[in-house]
C-alpha positions as a Markdown table, in Angstrom:
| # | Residue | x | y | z |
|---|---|---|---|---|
| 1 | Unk | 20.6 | -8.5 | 48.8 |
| 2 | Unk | 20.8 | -12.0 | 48.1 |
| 3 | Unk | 18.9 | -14.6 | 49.1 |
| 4 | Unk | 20.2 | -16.1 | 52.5 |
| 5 | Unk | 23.1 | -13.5 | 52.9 |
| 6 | Unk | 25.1 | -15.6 | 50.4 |
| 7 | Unk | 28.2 | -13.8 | 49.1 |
| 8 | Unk | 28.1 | -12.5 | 46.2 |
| 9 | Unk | 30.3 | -14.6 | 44.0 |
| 10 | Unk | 27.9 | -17.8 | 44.5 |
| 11 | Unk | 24.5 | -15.4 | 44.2 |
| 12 | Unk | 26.4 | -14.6 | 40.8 |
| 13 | Unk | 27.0 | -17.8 | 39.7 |
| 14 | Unk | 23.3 | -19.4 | 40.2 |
| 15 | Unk | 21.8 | -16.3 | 38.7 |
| 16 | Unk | 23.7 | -17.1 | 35.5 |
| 17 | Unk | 23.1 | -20.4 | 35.6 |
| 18 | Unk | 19.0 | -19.9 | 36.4 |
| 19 | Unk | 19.2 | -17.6 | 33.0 |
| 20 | Unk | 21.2 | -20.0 | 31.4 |
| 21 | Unk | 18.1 | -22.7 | 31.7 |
| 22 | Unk | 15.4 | -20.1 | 31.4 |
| 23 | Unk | 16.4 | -19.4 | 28.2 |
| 24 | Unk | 17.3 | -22.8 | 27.2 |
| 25 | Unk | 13.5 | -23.5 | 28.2 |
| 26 | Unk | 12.5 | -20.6 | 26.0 |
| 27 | Unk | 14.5 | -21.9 | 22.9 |
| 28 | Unk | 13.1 | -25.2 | 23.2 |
| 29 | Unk | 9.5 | -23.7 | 23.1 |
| 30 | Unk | 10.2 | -20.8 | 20.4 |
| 31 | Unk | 8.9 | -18.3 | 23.6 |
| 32 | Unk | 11.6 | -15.1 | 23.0 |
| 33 | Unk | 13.9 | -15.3 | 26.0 |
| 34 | Unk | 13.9 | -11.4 | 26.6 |
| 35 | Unk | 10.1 | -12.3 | 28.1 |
| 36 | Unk | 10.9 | -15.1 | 30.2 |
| 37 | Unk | 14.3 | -13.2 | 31.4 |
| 38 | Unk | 11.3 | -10.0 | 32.9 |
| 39 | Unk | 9.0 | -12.5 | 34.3 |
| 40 | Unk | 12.3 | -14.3 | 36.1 |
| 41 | Unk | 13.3 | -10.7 | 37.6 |
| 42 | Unk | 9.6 | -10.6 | 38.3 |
| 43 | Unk | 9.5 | -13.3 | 40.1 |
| 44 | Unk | 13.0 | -13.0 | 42.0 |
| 45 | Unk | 12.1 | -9.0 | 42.6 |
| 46 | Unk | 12.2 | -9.7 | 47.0 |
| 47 | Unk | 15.3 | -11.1 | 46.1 |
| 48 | Unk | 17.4 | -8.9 | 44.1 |
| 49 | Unk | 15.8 | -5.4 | 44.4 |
| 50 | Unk | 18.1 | -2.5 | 44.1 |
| 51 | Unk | 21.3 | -4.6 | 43.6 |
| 52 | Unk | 23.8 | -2.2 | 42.4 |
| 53 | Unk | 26.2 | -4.6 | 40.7 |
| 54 | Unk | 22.9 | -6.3 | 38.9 |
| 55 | Unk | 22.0 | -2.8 | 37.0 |
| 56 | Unk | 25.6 | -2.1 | 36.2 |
| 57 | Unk | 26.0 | -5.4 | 34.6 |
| 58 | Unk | 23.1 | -4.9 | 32.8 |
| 59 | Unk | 23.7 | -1.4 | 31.9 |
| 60 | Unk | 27.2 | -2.4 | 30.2 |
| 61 | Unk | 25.1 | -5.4 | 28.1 |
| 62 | Unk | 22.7 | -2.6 | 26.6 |
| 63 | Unk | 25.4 | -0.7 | 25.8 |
| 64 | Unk | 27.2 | -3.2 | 24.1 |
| 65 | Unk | 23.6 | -4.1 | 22.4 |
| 66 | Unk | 23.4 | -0.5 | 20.2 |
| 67 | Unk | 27.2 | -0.6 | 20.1 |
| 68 | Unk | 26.6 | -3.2 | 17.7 |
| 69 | Unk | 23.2 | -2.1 | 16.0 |
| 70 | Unk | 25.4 | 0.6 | 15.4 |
| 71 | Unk | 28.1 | -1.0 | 13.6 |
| 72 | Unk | 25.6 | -2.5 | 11.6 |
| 73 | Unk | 25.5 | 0.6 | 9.6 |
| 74 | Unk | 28.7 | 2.8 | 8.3 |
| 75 | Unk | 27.5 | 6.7 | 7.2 |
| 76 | Unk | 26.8 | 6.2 | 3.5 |
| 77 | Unk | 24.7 | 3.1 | 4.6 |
| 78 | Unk | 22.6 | 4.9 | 7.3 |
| 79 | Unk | 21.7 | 7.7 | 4.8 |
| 80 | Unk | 21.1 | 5.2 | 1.9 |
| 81 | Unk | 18.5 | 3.3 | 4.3 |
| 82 | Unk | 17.2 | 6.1 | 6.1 |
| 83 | Unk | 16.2 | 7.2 | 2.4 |
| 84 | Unk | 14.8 | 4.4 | 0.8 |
| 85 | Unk | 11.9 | 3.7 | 4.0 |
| 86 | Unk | 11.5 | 7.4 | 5.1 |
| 87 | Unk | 7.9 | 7.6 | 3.5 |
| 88 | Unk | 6.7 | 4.1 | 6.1 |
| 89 | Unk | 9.1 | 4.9 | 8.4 |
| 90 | Unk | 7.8 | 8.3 | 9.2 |
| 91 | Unk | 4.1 | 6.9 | 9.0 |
| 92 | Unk | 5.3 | 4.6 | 11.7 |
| 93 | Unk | 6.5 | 7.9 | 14.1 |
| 94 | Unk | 3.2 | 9.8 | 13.4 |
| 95 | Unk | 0.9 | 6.4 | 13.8 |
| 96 | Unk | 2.7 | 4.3 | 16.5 |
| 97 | Unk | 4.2 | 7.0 | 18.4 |
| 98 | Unk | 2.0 | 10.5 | 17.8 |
| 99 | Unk | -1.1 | 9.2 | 17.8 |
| 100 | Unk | -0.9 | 7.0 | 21.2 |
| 101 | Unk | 0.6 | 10.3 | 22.9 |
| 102 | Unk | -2.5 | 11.9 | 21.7 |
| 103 | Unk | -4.7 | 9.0 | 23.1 |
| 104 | Unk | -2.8 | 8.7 | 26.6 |
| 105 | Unk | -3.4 | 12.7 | 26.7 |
| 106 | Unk | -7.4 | 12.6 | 26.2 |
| 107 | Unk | -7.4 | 9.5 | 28.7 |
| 108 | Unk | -6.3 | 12.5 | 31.3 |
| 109 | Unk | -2.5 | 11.4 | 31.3 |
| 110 | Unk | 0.1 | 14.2 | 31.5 |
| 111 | Unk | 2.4 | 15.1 | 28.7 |
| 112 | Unk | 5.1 | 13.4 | 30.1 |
| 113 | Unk | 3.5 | 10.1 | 31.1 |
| 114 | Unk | 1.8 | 10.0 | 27.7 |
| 115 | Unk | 5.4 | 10.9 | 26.1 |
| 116 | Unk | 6.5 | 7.7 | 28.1 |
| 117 | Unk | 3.6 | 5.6 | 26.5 |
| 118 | Unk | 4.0 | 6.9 | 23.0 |
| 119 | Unk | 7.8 | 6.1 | 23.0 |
| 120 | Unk | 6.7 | 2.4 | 24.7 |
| 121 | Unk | 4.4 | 1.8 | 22.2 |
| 122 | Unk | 6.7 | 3.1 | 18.8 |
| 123 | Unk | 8.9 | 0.1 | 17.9 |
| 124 | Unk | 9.0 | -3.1 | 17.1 |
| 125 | Unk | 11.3 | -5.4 | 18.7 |
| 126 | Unk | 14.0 | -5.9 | 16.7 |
| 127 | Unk | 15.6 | -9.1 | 18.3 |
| 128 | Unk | 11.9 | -11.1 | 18.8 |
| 129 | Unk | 10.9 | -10.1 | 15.1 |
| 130 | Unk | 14.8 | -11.1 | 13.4 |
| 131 | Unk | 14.4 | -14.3 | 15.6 |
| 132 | Unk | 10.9 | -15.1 | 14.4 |
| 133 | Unk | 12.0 | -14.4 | 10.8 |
| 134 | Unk | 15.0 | -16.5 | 11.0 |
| 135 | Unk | 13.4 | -19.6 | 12.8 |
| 136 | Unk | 10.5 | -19.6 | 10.6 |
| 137 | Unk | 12.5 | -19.4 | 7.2 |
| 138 | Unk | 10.7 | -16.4 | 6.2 |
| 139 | Unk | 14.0 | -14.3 | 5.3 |
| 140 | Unk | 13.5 | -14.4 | 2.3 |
| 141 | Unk | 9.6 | -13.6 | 1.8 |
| 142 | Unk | 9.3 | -10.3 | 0.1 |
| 143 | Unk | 8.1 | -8.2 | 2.8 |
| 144 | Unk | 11.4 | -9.0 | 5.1 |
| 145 | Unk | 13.4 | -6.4 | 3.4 |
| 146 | Unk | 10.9 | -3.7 | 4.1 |
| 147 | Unk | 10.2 | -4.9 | 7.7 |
| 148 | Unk | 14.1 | -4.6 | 8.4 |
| 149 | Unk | 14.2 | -1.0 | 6.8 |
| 150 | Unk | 11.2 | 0.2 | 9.3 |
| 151 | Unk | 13.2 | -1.8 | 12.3 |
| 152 | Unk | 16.7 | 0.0 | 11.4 |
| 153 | Unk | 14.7 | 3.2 | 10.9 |
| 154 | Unk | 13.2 | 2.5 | 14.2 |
| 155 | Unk | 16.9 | 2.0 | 15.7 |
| 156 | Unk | 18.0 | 5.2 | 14.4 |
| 157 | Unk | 14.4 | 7.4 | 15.7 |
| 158 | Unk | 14.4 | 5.6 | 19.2 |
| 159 | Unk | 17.7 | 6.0 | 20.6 |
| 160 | Unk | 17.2 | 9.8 | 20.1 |
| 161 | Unk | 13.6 | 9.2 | 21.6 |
| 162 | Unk | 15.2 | 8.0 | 24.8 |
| 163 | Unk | 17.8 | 10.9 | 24.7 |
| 164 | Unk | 15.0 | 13.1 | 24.9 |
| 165 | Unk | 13.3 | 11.0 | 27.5 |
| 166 | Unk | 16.1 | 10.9 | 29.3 |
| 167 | Unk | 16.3 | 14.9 | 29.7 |
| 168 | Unk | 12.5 | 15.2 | 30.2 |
| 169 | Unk | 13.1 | 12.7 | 33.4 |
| 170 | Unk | 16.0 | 14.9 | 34.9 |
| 171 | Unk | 13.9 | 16.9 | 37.4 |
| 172 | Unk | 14.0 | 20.0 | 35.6 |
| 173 | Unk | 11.5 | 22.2 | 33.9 |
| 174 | Unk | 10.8 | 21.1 | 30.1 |
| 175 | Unk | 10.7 | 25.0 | 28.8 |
| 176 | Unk | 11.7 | 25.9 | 25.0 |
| 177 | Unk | 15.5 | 27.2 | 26.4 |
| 178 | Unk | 16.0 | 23.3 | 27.8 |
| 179 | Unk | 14.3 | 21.7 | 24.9 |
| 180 | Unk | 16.6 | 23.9 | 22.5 |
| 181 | Unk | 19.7 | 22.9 | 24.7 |
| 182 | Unk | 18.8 | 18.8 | 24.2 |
| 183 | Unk | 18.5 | 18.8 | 20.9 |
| 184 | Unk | 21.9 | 21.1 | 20.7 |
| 185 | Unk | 23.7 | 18.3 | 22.9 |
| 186 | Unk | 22.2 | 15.5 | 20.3 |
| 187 | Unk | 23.2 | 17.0 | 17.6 |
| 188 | Unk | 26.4 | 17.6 | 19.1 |
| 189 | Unk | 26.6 | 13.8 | 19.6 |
| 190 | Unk | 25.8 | 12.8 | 16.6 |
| 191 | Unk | 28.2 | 15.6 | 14.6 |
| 192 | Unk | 30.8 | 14.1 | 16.7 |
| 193 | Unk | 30.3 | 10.6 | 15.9 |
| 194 | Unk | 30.4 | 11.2 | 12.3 |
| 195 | Unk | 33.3 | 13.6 | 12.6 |
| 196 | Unk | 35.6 | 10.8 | 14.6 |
| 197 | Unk | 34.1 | 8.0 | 12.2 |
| 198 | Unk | 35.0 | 10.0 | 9.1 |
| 199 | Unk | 38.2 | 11.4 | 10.0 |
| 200 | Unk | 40.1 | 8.6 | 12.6 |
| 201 | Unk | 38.0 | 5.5 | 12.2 |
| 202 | Unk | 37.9 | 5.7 | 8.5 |
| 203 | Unk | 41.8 | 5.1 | 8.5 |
| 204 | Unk | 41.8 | 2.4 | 11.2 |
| 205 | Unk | 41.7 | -0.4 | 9.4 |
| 206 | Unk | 45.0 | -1.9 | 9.1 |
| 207 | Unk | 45.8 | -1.6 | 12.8 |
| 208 | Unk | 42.6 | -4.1 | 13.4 |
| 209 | Unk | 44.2 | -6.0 | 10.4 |
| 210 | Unk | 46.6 | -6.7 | 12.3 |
| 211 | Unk | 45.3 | -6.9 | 16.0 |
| 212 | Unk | 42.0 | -8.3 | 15.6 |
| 213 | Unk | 43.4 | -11.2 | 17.1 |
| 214 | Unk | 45.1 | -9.7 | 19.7 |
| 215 | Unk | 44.1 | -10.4 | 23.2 |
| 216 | Unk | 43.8 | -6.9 | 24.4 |
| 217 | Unk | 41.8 | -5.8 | 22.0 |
| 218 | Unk | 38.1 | -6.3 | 23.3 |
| 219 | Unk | 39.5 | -4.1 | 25.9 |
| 220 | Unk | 39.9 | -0.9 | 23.3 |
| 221 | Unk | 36.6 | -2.3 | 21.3 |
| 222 | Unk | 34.5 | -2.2 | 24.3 |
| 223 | Unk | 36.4 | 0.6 | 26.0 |
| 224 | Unk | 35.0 | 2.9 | 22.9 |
| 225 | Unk | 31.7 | 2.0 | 23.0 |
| 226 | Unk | 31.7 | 2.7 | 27.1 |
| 227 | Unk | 33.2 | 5.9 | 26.9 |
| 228 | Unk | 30.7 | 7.4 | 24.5 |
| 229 | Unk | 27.8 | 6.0 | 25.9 |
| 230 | Unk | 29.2 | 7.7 | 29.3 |
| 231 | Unk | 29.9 | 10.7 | 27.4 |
| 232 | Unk | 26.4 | 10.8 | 26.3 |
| 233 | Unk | 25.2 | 10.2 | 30.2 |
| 234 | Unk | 27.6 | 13.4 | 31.4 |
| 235 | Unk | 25.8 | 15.4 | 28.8 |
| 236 | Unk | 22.3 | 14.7 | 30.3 |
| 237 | Unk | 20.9 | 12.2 | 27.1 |
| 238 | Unk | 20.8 | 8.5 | 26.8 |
| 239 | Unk | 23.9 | 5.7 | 26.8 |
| 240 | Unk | 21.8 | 3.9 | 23.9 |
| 241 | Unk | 21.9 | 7.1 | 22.0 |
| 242 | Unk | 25.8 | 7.0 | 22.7 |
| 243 | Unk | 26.6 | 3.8 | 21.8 |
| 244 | Unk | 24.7 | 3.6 | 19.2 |
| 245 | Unk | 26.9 | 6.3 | 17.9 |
| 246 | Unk | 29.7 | 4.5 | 19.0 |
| 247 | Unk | 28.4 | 1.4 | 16.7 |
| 248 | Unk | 28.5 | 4.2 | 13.6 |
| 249 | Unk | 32.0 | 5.0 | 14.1 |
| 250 | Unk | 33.5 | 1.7 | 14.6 |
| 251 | Unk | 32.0 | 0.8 | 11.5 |
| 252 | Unk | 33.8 | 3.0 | 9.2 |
| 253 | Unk | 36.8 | 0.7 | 9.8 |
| 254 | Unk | 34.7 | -1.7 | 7.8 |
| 255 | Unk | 35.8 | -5.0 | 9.9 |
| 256 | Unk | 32.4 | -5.3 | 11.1 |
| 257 | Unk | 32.6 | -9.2 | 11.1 |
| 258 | Unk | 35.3 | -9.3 | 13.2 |
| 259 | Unk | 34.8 | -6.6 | 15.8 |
| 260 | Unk | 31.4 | -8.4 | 16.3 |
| 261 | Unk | 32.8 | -11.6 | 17.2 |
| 262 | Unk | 34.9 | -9.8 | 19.4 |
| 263 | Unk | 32.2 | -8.1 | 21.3 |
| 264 | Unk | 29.1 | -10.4 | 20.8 |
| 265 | Unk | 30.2 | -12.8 | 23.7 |
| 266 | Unk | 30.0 | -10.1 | 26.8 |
| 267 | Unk | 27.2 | -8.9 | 25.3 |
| 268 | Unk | 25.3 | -12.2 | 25.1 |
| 269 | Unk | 26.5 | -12.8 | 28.8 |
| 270 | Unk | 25.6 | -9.2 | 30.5 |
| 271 | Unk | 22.3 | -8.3 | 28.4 |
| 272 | Unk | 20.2 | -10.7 | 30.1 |
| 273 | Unk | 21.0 | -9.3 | 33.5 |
| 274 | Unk | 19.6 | -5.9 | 32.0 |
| 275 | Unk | 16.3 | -7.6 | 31.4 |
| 276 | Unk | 16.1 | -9.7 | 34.4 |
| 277 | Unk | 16.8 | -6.4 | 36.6 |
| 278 | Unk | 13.9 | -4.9 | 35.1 |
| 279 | Unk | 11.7 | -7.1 | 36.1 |
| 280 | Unk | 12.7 | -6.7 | 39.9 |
| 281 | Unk | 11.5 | -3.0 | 39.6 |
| 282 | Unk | 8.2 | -4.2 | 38.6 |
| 283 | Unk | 5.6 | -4.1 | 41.2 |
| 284 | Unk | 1.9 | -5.0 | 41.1 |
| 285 | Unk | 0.9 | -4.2 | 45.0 |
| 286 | Unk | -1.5 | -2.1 | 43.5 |
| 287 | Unk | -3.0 | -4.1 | 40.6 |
| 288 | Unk | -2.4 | -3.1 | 37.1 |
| 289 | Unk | -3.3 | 0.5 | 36.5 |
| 290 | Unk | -5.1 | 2.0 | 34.4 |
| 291 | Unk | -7.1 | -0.8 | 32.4 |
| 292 | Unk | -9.1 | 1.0 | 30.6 |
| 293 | Unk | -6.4 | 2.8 | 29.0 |
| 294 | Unk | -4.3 | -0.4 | 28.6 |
| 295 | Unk | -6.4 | -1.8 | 26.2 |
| 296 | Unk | -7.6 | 0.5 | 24.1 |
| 297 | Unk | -3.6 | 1.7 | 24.0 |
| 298 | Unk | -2.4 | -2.3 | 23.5 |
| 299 | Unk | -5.5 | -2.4 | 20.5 |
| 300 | Unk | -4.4 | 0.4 | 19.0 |
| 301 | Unk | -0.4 | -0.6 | 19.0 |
| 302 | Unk | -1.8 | -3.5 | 16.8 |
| 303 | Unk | -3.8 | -1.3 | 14.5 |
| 304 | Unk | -0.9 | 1.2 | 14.3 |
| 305 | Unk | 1.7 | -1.2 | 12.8 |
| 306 | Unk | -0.9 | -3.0 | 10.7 |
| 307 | Unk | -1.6 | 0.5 | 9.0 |
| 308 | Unk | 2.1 | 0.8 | 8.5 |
| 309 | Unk | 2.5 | -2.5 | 6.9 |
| 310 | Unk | -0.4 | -2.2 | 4.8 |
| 311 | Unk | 0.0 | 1.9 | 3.9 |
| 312 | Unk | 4.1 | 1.4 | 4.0 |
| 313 | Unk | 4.1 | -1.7 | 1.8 |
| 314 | Unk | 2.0 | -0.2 | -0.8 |
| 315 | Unk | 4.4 | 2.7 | -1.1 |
| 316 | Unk | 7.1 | 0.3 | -0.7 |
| 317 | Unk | 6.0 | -1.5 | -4.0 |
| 318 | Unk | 4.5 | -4.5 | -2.3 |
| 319 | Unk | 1.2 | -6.4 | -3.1 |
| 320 | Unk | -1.9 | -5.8 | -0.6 |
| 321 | Unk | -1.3 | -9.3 | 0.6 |
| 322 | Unk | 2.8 | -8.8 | 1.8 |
| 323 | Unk | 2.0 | -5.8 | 2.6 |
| 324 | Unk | -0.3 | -7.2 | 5.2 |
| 325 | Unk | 1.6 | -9.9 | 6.4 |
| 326 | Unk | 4.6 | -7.1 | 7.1 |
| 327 | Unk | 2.1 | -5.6 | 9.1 |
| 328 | Unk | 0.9 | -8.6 | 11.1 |
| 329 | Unk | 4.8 | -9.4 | 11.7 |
| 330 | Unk | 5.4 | -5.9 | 13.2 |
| 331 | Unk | 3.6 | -5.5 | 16.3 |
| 332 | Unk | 5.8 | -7.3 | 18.9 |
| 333 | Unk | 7.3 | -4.8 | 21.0 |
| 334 | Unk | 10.4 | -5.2 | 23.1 |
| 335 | Unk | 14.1 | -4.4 | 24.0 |
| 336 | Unk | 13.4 | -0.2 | 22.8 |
| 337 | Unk | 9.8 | -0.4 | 25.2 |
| 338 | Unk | 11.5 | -2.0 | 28.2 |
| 339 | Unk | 14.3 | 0.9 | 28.2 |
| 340 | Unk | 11.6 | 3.2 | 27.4 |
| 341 | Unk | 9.7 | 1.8 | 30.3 |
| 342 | Unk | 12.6 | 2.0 | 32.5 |
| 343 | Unk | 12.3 | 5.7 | 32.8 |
| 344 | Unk | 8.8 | 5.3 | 33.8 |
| 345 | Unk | 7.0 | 6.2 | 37.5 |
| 346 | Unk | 6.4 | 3.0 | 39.4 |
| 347 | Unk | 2.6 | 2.8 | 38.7 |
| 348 | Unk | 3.5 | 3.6 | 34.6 |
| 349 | Unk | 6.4 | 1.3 | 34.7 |
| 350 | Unk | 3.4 | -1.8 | 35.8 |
| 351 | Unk | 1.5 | -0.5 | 33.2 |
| 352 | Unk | 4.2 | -0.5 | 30.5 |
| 353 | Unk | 5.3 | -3.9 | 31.4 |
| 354 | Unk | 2.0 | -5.2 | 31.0 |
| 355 | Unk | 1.7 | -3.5 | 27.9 |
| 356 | Unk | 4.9 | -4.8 | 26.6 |
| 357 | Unk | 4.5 | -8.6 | 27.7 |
| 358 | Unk | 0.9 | -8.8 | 26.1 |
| 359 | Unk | 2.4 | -7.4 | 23.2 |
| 360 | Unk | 5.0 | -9.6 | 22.7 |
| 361 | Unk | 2.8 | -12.7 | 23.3 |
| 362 | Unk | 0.1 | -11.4 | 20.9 |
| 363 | Unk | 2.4 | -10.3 | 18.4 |
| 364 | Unk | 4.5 | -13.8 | 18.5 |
| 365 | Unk | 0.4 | -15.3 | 17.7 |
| 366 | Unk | 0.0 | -12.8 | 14.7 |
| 367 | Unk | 3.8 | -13.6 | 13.2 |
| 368 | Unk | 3.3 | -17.4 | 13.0 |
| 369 | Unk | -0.8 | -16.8 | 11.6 |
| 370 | Unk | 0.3 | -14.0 | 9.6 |
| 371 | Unk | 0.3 | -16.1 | 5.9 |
| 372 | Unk | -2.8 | -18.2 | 7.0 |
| 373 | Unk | -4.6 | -14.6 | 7.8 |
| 374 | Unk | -3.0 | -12.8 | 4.2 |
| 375 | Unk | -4.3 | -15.9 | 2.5 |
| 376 | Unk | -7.9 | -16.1 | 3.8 |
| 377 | Unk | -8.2 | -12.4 | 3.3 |
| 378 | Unk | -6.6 | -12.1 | 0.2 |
| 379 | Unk | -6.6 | -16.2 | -1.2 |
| 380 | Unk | -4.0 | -17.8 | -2.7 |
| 381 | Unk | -0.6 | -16.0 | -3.4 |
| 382 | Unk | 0.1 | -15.0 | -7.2 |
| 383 | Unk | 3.2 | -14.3 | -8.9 |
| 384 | Unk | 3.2 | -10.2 | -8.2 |
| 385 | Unk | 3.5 | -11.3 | -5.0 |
| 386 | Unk | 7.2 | -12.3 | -5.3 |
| 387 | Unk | 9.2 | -15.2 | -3.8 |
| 388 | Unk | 8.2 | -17.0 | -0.8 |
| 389 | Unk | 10.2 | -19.2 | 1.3 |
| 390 | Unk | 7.3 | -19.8 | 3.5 |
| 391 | Unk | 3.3 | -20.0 | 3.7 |
């Protein structure tokens, strides 16, 4: 309900216009905005709790988020990257993700709520650490290219992570017959995507040659990535999962460029409300729960990434000193943890935001000190160390 009983339409317009400045704000002060957009929600929670047209908004930005991480890589691609960081990428599962679930468990949580924490916990936020990357000039430092192979092998493991997620928080028993029956309908996702990418997508090209322009066609861009992500819901999984699928298809036509520009607008305008929503189902009537567990589980997120900067580089070919600066730049967590999170009981869902908001802050800290830290540790950089475009 909005504030005053104003209609709809105005409430609207000034919540746009509040993000609009927030993140302005943000910019200006290098603070991500996806953090400032969950404290606003936070803050405005009395206000705009439970408003239906506010989650479906948002909802329709996510989508449109993994529609495009999807297009980001056509079949051959996906395989070829999957490939080439498998070794750090699976370290990064067993480390950031198996190991927490093991610590939540022996700190007396269930299966399910440690499930919750281990998948909050696994990646790295994609848009805070491509930001920080980009604004600092550090693009072109050596251990970019291996950071954005765990992040897209990250965007392939999580959507699937909340898929299962998804099914576990249904209501109904987990038993081997329903876990057998998830990972059926993923698969059967999945087949499908590639099956429609390879056989009709594949051979779409020239009709977005010539209507790329056109003014209706957002409406059979966006309409694709909608109905799978849907598709995905009737099943029981995750609408990440299926747009992200969606994302793999559409990019067999091989107009990525262009089919971005086309989306990349709505999403920049409905995203924010996904974030901002979230933080209006964050309650702390109760405190923060669980602070024990908090910080040995936030400590440990920071160990786990190091380890697979530092263990991942190595394999990777990277010296002991970019290998350790990959590390440092990996432990902000974000856009993945908040969906995660989303799933989440009320007291977990506190706890996960916490989590996720002292991880971003810290892991901003350790981005920007990551070459001072690499060079006291290691001293100056030598030549096996590759190109640099920034200390």
């Amino acid at each position: 309900m909005w504030i005053l009983e104003i209609n709809e339409l105005l409430g609207s317009g000034l919540v746009l216009l509040l993000l609009f400045f927030v993140g302005f704000f943000g910019t200006k002060f290098r603070i991500p905005s996806v953090i400032l957009f969950i404290l606003l929600g936070i803050v405005l929670g009395g206000l705009l709790t439970d408003n239906h047209l506010l989650h479906f908004a948002g909802e329709i930005g996510i989508v449109l988020l993994f529609f495009m991480l999807g297009m980001e890589f056509p079949i051959k691609q996906l395989l070829t990257v999957a490939k080439k960081v498998l070794g750090p990428g699976v370290l990064d599962v067993v480390l950031s993700f198996g190991v927490t679930v093991l610590i939540s468990a022996l700190m007396g949580l269930d299966f399910l709520s440690s499930f919750i924490v281990g998948a909050v916990v696994y990646a790295t936020s994609s848009s805070i650490t491509a930001k920080l990357l980009e604004s600092s000039n550090r693009m072109g430092n050596p251990e970019s290219e291996l950071m954005l192979g765990i992040l897209i092998f990250e965007d392939l493991v999580a959507p699937i992570m909340v898929a299962i997620l998804v099914g576990f928080t249904s209501g109904q028993a987990v038993t081997l017959a329903s876990m057998s029956w998830l990972v059926v309908k993923v698969i059967a996702l999945v087949a499908g995507a590639i099956l429609i990418g390879r056989s009709v997508f594949v051979h779409l090209g020239p009709f977005f040659r010539r209507h790329v322009n056109g003014d209706g066609i957002i409406l059979f861009v966006t309409g694709i990535a909608l109905a799978y992500g849907g598709l995905a819901l009737y099943l029981g999984l995750s609408e990440v999962l299926g747009a992200f699928l969606a994302g793999i298809m559409m990019a067999e036509v091989r107009r990525t460029h262009e089919i971005e520009q086309i989306v990349v607008r709505s999403r920049d305008l409905l995203m924010p409300l996904f974030f901002l929503y979230f933080g209006t189902t964050i309650h702390f009537n109760e405190g923060v729960p669980m602070l024990g567990l908090l910080f040995v589980i936030l400590v440990w997120s920071i160990v786990a990434k190091l380890l697979v900067g530092v263990i991942g580089g190595r394999w990777y070919g990277l010296s002991k000193r970019v290998s350790l600066r990959a590390g440092l730049c990996l432990t902000p967590r974000g856009e993945f943890s908040i969906i995660i999170a989303a799933l989440a009981s009320v007291s977990l869902k506190a706890f996960s935001s916490v989590f996720i908001l002292a991880s971003a802050m810290i892991g901003i800290a350790l981005f920007q000190f990551a070459p001072d830290i690499s060079k006291k540790i290691y001293g100056e950089p030598s030549s096996k160390d590759g190109v640099e475009v920034s200390q």
